[in-house]
C-alpha positions as CSV (number, residue, x, y, z in Angstrom):
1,X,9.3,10.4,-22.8
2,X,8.2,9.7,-26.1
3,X,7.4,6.0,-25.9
4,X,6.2,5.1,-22.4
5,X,5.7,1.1,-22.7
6,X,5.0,0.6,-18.4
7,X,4.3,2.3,-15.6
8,X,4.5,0.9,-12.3
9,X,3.6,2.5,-9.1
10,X,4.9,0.5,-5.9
11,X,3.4,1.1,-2.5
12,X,0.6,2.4,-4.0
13,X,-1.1,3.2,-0.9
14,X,1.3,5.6,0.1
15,X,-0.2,8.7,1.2
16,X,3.4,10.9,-0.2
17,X,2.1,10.1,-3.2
18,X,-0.3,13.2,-2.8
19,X,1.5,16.3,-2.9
20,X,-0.2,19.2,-0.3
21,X,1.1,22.0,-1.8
22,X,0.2,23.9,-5.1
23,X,-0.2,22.1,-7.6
24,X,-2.1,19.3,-5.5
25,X,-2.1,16.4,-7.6
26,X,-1.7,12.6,-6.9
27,X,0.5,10.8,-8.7
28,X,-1.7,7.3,-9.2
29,X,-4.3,9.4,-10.6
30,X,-1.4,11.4,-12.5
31,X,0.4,7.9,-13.9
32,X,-3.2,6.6,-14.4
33,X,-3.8,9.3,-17.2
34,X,-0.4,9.2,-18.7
35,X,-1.3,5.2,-19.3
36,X,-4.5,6.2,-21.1
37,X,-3.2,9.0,-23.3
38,X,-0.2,6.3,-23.9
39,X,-2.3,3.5,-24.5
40,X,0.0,1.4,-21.9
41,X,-0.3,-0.9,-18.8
42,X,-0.1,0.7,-15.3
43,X,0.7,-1.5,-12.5
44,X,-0.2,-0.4,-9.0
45,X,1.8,-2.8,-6.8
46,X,1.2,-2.9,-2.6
47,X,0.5,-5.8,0.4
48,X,-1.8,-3.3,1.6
49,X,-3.3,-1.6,-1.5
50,X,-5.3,1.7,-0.9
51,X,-9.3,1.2,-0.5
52,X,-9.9,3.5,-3.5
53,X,-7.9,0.7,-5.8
54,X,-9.3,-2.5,-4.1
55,X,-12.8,-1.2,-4.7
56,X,-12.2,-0.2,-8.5
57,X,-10.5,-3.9,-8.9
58,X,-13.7,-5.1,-6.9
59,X,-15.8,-3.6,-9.5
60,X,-13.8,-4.6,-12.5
61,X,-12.3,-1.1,-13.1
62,X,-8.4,-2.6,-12.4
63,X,-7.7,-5.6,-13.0
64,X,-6.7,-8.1,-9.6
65,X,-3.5,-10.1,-9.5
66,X,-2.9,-11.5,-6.5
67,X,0.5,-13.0,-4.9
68,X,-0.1,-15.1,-2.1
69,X,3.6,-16.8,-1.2
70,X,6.6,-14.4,0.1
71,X,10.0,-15.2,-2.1
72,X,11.2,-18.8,-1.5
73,X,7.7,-19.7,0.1
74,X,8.8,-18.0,3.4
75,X,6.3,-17.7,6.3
76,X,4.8,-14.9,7.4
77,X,5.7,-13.4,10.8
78,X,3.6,-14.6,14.1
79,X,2.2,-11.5,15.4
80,X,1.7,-11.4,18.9
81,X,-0.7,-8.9,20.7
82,X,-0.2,-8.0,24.1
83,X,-3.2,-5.8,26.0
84,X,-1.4,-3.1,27.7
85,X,-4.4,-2.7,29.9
86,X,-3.3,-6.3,31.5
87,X,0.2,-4.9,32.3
88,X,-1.5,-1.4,33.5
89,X,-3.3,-3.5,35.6
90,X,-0.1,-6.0,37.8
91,X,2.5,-3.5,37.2
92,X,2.7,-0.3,39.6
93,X,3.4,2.6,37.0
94,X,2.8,2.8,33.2
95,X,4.9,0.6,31.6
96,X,6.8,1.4,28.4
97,X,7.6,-2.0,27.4
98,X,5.9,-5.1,28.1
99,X,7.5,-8.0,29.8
100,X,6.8,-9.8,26.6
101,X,8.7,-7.5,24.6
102,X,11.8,-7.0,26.9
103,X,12.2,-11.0,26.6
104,X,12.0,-11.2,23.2
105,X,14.2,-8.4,23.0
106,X,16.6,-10.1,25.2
107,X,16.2,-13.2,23.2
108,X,17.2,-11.7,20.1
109,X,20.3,-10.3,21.7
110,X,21.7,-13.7,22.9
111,X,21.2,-15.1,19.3
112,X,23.3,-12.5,17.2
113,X,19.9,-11.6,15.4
114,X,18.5,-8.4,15.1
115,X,15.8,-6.3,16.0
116,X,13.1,-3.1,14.8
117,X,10.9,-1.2,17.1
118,X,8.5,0.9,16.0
119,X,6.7,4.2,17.4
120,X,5.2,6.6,14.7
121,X,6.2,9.6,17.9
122,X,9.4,11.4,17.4
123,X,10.4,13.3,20.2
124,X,10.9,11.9,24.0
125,X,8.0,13.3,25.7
126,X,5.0,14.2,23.3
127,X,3.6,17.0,26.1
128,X,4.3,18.6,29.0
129,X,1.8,19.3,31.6
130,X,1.4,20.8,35.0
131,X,0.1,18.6,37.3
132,X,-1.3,21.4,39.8
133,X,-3.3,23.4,37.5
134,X,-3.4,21.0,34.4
135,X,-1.8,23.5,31.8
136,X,-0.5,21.8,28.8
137,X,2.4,23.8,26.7
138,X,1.2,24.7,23.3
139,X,2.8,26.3,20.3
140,X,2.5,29.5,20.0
141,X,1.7,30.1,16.6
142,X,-0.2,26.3,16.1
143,X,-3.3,25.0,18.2
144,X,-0.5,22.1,18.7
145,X,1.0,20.9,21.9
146,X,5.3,21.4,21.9
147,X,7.1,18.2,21.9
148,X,9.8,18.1,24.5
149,X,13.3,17.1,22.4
150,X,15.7,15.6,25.1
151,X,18.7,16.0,22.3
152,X,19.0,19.6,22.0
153,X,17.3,20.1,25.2
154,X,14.5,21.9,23.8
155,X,10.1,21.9,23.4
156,X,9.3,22.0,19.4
157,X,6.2,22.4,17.5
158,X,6.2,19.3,14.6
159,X,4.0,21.9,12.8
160,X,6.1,25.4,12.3
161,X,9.4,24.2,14.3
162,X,8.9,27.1,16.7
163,X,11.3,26.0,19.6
164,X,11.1,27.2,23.6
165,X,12.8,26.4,26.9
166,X,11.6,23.6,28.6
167,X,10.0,25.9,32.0
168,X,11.0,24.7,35.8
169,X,7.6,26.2,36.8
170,X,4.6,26.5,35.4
171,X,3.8,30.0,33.1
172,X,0.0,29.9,34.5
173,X,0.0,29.0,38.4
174,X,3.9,29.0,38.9
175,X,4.2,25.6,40.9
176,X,6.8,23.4,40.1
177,X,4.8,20.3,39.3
178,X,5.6,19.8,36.0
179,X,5.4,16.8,34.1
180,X,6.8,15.0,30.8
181,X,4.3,13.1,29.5
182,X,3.7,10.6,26.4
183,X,6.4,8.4,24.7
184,X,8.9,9.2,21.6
185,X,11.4,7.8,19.8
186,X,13.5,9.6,22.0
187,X,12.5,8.3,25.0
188,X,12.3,4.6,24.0
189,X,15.9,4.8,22.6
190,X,16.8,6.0,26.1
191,X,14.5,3.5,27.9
192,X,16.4,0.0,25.4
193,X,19.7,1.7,26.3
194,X,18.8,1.7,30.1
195,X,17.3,-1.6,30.1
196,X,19.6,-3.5,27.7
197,X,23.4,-1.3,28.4
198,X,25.3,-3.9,25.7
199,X,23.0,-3.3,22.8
200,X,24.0,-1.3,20.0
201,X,21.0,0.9,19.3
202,X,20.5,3.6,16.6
203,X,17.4,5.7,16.0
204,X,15.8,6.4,12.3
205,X,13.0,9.2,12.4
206,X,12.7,12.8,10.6
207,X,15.5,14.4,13.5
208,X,18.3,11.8,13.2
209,X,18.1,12.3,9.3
210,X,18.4,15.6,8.5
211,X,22.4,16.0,7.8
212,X,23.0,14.3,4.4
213,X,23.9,10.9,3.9
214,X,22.7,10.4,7.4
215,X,20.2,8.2,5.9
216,X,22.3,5.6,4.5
217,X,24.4,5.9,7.2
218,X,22.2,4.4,10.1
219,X,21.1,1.8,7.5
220,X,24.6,0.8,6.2
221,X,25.3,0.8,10.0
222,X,22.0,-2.2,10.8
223,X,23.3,-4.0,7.4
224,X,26.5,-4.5,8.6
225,X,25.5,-5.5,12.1
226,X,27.3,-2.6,13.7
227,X,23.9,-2.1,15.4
228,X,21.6,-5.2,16.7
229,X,18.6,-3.1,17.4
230,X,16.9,0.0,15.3
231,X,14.4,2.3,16.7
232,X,12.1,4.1,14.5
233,X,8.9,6.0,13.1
234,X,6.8,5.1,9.8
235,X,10.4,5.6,7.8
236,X,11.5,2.3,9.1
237,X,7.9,0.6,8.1
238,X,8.6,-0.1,4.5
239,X,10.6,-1.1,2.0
240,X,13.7,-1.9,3.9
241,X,14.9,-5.6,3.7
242,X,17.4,-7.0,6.5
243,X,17.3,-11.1,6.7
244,X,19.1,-10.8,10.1
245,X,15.9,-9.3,11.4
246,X,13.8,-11.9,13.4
247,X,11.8,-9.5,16.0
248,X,9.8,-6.2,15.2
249,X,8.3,-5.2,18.2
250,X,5.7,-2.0,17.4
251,X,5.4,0.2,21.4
252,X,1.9,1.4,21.2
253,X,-0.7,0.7,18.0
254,X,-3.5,3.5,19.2
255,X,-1.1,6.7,18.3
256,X,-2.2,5.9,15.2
257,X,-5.9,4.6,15.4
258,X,-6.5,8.3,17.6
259,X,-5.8,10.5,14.6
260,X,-9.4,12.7,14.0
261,X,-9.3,11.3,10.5
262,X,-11.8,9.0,8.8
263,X,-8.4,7.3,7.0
264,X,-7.0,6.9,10.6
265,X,-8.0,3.2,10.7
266,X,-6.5,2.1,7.4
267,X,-3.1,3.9,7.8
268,X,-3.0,2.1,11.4
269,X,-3.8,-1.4,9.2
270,X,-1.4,-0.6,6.2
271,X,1.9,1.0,9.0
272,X,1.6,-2.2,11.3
273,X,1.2,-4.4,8.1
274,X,3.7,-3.2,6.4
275,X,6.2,-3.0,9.8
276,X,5.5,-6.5,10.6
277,X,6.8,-7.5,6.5
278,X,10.4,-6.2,8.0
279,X,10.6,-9.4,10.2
280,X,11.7,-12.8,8.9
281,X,13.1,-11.9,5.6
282,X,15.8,-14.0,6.1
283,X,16.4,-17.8,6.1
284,X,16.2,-18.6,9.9
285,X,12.5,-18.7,10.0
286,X,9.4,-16.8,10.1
287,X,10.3,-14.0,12.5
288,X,8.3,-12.5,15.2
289,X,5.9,-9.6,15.9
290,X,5.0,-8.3,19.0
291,X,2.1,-5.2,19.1
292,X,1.6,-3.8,21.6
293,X,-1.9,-1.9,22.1
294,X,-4.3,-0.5,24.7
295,X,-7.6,-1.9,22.0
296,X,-6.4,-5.2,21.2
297,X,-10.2,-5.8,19.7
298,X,-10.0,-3.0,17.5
299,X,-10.1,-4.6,13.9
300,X,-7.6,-2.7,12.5
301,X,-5.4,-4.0,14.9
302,X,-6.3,-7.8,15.0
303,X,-6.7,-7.8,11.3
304,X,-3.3,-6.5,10.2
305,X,-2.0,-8.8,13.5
306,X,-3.4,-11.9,11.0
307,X,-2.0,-10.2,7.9
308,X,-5.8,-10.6,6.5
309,X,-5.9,-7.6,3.6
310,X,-9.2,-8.9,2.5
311,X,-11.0,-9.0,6.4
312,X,-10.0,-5.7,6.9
313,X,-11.3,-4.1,3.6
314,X,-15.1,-6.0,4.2
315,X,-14.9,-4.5,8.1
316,X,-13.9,-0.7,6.8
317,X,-15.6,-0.9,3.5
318,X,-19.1,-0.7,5.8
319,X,-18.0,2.2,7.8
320,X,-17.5,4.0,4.3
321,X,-20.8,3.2,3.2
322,X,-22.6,4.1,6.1
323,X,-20.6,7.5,6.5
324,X,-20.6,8.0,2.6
325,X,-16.9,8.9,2.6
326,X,-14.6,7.6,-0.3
327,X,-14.7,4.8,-2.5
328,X,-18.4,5.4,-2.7
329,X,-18.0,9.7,-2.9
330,X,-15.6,11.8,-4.0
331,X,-14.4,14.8,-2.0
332,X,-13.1,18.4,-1.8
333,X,-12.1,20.3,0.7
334,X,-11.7,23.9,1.2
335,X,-9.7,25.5,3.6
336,X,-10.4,28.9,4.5
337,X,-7.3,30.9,7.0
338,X,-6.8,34.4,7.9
339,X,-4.6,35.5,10.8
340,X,-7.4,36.9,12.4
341,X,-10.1,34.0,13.6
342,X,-13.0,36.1,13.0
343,X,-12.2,37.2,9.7
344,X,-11.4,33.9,8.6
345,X,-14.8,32.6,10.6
346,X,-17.1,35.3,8.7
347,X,-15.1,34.5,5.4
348,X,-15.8,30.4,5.5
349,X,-19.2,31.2,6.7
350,X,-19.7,33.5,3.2
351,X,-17.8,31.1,1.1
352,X,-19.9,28.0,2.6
353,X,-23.1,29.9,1.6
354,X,-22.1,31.4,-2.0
355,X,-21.5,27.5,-2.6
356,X,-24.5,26.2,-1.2
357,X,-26.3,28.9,-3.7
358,X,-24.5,27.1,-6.8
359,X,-24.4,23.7,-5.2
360,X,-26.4,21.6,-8.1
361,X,-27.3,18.9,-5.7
362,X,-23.2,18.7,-4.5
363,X,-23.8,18.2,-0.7
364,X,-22.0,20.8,1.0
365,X,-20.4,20.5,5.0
366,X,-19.3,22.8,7.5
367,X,-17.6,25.3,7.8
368,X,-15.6,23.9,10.6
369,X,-12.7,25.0,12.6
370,X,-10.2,22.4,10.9
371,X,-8.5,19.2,13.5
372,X,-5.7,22.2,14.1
373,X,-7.6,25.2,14.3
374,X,-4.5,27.2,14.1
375,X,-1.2,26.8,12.0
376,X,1.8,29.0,11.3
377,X,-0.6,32.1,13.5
378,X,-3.1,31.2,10.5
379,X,-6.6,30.2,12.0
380,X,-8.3,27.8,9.7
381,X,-11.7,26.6,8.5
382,X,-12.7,23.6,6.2
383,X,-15.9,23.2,4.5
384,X,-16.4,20.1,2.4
385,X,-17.8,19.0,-0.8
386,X,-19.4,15.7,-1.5
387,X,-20.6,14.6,-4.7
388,X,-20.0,11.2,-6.8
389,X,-19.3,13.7,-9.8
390,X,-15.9,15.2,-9.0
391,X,-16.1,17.4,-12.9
392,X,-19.2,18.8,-11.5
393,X,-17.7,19.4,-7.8
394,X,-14.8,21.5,-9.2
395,X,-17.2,23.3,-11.8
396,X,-19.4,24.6,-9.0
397,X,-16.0,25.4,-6.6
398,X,-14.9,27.8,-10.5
399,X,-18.2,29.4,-11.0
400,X,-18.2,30.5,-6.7
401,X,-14.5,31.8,-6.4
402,X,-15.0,33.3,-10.3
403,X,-17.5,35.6,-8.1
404,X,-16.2,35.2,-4.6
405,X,-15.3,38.4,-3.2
406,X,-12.5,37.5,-0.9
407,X,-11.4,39.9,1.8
408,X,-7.7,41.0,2.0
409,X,-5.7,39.4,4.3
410,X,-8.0,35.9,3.5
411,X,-6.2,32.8,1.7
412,X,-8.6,29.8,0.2
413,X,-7.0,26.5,-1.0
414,X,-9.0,24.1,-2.6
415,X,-7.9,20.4,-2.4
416,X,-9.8,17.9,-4.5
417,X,-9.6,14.0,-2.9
418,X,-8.0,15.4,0.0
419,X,-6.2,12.0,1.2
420,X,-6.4,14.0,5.2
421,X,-8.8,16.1,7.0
């Protein structure tokens, strides 16, 4: 494009704005440059805008605009938290669904409105478990536990889609007490369908969309009213617009919040924002939100339950600080995997130290068996880089792998602002 007059980026926070793969780039930093060498505005547009952007407009770097009223002055959703540890507590057994939800559920269903739940879990049951001996089922190429899929009757790895047969007895102590344990989209699709037989239900998550045009399908299908009630993960969280939506009911907040990642807090805050925003588009009043949670003081939680950007931002922004972890630092992270765990142990070991030799005051961490030690039969190793110069980060990581002898068989991928650990 010769003439670029705009750019706009909307839902800037979005974390598929990185790309993973080679060439790792993000595309607000990419569309950032393209505005300077164009001399042009670039608008990043989000209710729940990234920390990294709020602090630059903080500081002056962006400029803030802020818009304060929905379209047409509409209200904002009441959000509702219920503490699942009070239902733990007066009901016999775990309960999927509070009684709060199943009314308002109900509710919705004798008014001709609609309705969104939402559980960032595909699957039905997230492990399985022996209760004798306490074996969990794991992948066997991944340090990650199989998913049981109660569709195609099968246990799949979200990481490598290895698939296996669901066992009758345990591998490890053979006794029959096994278990499915943990809650999918699967499972609360079958659970609505059990407790509510005259809904009209369809399910939106990364397994129900995979044929083509499936997407449009299922929403062309809650448009019409074909379907009262959709079930979904983060896909169903943004963007989408229904005014016969009056109810968003979210199963369990923490699957979020218990991600070993220091972003975990702010995704939680921007997917329950953004998933409460689906409810009361329309003109038959504010809507409703119920989230349901087993930390109903976390502030993630009760912040984004208040739809209060700014409270949340001065509670995390601290954390940061204290932790020096981004706005305040910039970071990169270097992952080290070889198929053999020693090899790729000795070789993060080396590569931490030739960096540490060059560092130039960069503070260098680990190495560290990464959150999954183990993906696609690779065993891997981060070591991180923090410095507020990222120019002088990536011209210490050039000078180290220029000399870096790095044993066959060894793969190294360097990520600069990794957006997850």
């Amino acid at each position: 494009m010769a003439k670029v007059g705009l750019i706009i980026i909307d839902e800037e926070h979005e974390t598929s704005y990185k790309q993973d793969d080679v060439p790792r780039y993000h595309a607000r930093d990419v569309a950032e440059e393209r505005a300077r060498l164009f001399s042009c505005p670039l608008v990043l547009g989000s209710a729940t805008p990234s920390l990294e952007s709020y602090y630059k407009a903080q500081k002056g770097e962006y400029k803030l605009v802020k818009m304060t009223k929905r379209i047409d002055e509409r209200s904002l959703p009441r959000v509702k938290i219920v503490d699942m540890r009070m239902e733990l507590a007066t009901r016999k057994k775990i309960a999927i669904f509070s009684k709060v939800l199943l009314d308002a559920i109900d509710k919705v269903l004798k008014s001709d409105k609609q309705a969104i739940i939402f559980l960032n879990r595909r699957g039905f049951s997230t492990f399985v478990n022996c209760k004798r001996c306490g074996f969990v089922l794991k992948c066997k190429r991944c340090d990650a536990v199989l998913v049981y899929h109660f569709e195609n009757r099968k246990l799949v790895c979200h990481y490598c889609n290895y698939m296996a047969q669901p066992p009758d007895i345990c591998p490890k102590c053979r006794s029959s007490y096994i278990k499915y344990l943990g809650l999918g989209t699967e499972r609360v699709e079958s659970e609505l369908s059990r407790n509510f037989p005259q809904l009209r239900i369809a399910r939106m998550d990364s397994d129900t969309t995979v044929k083509a045009g499936s997407y449009d399908r299922i929403l062309g299908n809650f448009k019409s009213g074909a379907v009262n009630l959709l079930v979904g993960t983060q896909m169903i969280a943004k963007g989408l617009d229904f005014p016969k939506v009056t109810l968003v009911g979210v199963v369990s907040a923490d699957v979020m919040l218990n991600i070993p990642d220091f972003r975990s807090c702010e995704r939680t805050f921007n997917l329950l924002t953004q998933v409460a925003g689906r409810a009361g588009r329309g003109e038959d009043g504010a809507g409703e939100v119920i989230v349901q949670t087993y930390a109903p003081s976390h502030y993630a939680v009760l912040t984004a339950s208040k739809h209060d950007y700014e409270k949340f931002y001065h509670e995390e922004i601290i954390y940061r600080k204290q932790l020096l972890l981004p706005p305040f630092i910039n970071l990169v992270k270097i992952t080290v995997r070889a198929r053999n765990e020693e090899q790729a142990s000795k070789a993060a070991s080396d590569l931490a130290e030739a960096i540490r030799h060059e560092s130039d005051g960069v503070k260098v961490a680990g190495p560290a068996q990464a959150p999954i030690s183990r993906m696609r039969g690779y065993f891997r190793y981060n070591i991180l880089l923090k410095d507020k110069d990222r120019i002088k980060m990536c011209d210490v990581m050039k000078r180290v792998l220029a000399d870096f002898r790095r044993p066959h068989g060894v793969l190294i991928a360097v990520d600069v602002d990794p957006i997850s650990m």
